[in-house]
TIDO-526880 format. One record per residue (C-alpha): z, x, y. Coordinates in Angstrom, 2 decimals. Example, Ala and Ser with C-alpha at 12.3 -4.5 7.8 and 13.67 -1.06 7.14 Angstrom:
! residues 2
[[7.80,12.30,-4.50]]
[[7.14,13.67,-1.06]]
***
This chain:
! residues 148
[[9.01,87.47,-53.08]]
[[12.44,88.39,-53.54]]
[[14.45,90.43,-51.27]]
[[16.10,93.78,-51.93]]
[[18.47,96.27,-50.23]]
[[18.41,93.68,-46.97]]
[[21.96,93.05,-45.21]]
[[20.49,90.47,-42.57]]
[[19.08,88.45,-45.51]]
[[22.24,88.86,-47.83]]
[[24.56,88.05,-44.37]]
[[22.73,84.85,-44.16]]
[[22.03,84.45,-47.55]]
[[26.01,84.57,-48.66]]
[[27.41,83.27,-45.62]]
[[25.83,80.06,-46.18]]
[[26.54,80.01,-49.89]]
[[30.62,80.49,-48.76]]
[[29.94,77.06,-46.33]]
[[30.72,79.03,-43.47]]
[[28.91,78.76,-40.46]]
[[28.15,81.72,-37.87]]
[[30.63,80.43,-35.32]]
[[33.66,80.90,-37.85]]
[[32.28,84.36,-39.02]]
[[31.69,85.25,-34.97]]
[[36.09,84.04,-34.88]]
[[37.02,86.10,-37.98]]
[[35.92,89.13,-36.49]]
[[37.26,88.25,-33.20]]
[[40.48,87.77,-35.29]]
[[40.11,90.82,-36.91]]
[[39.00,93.04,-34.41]]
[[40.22,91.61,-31.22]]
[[36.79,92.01,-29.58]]
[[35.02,88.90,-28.82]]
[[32.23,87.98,-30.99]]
[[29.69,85.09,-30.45]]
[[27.49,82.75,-32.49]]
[[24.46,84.25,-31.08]]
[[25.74,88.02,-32.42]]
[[25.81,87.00,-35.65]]
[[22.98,84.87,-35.52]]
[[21.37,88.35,-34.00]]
[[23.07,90.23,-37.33]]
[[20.90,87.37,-39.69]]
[[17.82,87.34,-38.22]]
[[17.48,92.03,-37.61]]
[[17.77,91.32,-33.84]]
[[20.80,93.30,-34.11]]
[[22.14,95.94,-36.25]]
[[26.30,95.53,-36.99]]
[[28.35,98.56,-35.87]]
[[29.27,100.29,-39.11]]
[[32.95,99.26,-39.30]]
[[32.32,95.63,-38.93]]
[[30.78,96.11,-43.11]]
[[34.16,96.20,-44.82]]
[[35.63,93.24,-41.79]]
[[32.15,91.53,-43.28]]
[[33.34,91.88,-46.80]]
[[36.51,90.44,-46.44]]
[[35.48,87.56,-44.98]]
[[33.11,86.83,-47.37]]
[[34.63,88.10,-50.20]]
[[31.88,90.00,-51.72]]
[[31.03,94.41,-52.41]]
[[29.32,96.22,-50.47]]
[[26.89,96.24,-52.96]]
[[26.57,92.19,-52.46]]
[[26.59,92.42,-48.71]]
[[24.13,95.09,-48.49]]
[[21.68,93.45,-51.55]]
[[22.10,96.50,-54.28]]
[[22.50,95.46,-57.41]]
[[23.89,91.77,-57.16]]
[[27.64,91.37,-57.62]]
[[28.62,87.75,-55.51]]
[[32.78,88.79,-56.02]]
[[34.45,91.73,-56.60]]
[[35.24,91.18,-60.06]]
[[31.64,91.49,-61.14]]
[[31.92,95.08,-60.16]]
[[34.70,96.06,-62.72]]
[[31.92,94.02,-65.21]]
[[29.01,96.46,-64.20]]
[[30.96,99.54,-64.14]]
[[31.89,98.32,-68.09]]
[[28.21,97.78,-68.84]]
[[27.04,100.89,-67.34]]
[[29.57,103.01,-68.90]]
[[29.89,101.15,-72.16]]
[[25.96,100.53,-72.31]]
[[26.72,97.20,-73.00]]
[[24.25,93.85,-71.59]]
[[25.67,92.66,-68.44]]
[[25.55,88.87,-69.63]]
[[27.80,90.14,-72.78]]
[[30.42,90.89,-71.18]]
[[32.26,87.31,-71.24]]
[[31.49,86.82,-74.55]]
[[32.85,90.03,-76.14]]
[[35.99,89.77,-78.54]]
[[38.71,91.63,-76.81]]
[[39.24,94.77,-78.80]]
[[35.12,95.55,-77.85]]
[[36.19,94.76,-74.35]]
[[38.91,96.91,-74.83]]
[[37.16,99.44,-76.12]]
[[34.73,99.67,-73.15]]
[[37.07,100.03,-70.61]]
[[38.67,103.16,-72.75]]
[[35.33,104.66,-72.68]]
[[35.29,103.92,-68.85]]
[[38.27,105.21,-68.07]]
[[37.77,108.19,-70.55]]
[[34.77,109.08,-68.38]]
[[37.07,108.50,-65.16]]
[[39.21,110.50,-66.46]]
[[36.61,113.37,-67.27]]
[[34.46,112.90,-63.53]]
[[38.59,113.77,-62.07]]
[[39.01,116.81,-64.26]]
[[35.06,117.81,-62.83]]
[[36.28,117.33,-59.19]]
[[39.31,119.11,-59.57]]
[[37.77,122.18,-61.35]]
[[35.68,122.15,-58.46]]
[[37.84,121.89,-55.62]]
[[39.65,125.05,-57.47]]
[[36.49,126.55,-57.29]]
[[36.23,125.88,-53.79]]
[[39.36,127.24,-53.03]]
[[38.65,130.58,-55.24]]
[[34.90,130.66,-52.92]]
[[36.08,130.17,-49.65]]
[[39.24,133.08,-50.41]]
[[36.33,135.24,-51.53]]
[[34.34,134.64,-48.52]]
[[37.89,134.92,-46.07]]
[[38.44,138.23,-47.50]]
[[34.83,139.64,-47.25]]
[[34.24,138.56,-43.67]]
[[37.46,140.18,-42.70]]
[[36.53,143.27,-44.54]]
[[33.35,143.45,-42.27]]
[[35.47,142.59,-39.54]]
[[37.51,146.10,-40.01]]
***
């Protein structure tokens, strides 16, 4: 049975792929945090003895190299390049596995469609934050009106 949207598992799971064992992830985020971390915390992290504080995720990421979306077992990307390759295939409609094997100017085409649609999704989110501004004047004004 396979496993899905599981950190402990993926922890364990990726950790072990890297060749790194829990003491050396316990003295990375030591390192990186300056708290003291143990072999038995992160052996607490793999097994769901223990939930992680929140901000150790993105220390847990850099360490291992990997998304959040690999870390937290959503749709599998092991490094962070695979991302860029699933954001092409979503956009661009394209099979994952096709990617590598696409001539350049199709490659090159995908990405313009992905960053077309980038481009698009920031013209939506600014039309809305003006909108925003415009609601929350509107709503200024007519609470100070009932103020009077």
């Amino acid at each position: 049975m396979k496993r899905v949207n599981n950190f402990n598992f993926r922890l364990k799971e990726i950790r072990e792929k890297k060749g790194l064992n829990q003491e050396q992830i316990a003295a990375e985020l030591s390192e990186r945090t300056g708290t003291v971390y143990s072999r038995s915390q992160v052996s607490q992290y793999e097994t769901c003895k223990v939930q992680p504080r929140l901000e150790l995720i993105p220390i847990l990421m850099e360490i291992l190299d990997v998304s959040a979306e690999a870390l937290l077992g959503l749709p599998e990307h092991e490094n962070k390049d695979n991302i860029i390759q699933h954001d092409i295939t979503h956009t661009a409609g394209v099979k994952r596995r096709d990617v590598k094997t696409m001539s350049k100017p199709d490659l090159k085409l995908a990405l313009s469609e992905m960053y077309d649609l980038a481009d698009d999704l920031i013209q939506d989110n600014i039309r809305l934050k003006d909108d925003n501004i415009r609601l929350k004047d509107i709503v200024l004004k007519s609470v100070s009106v009932f103020k009077e």
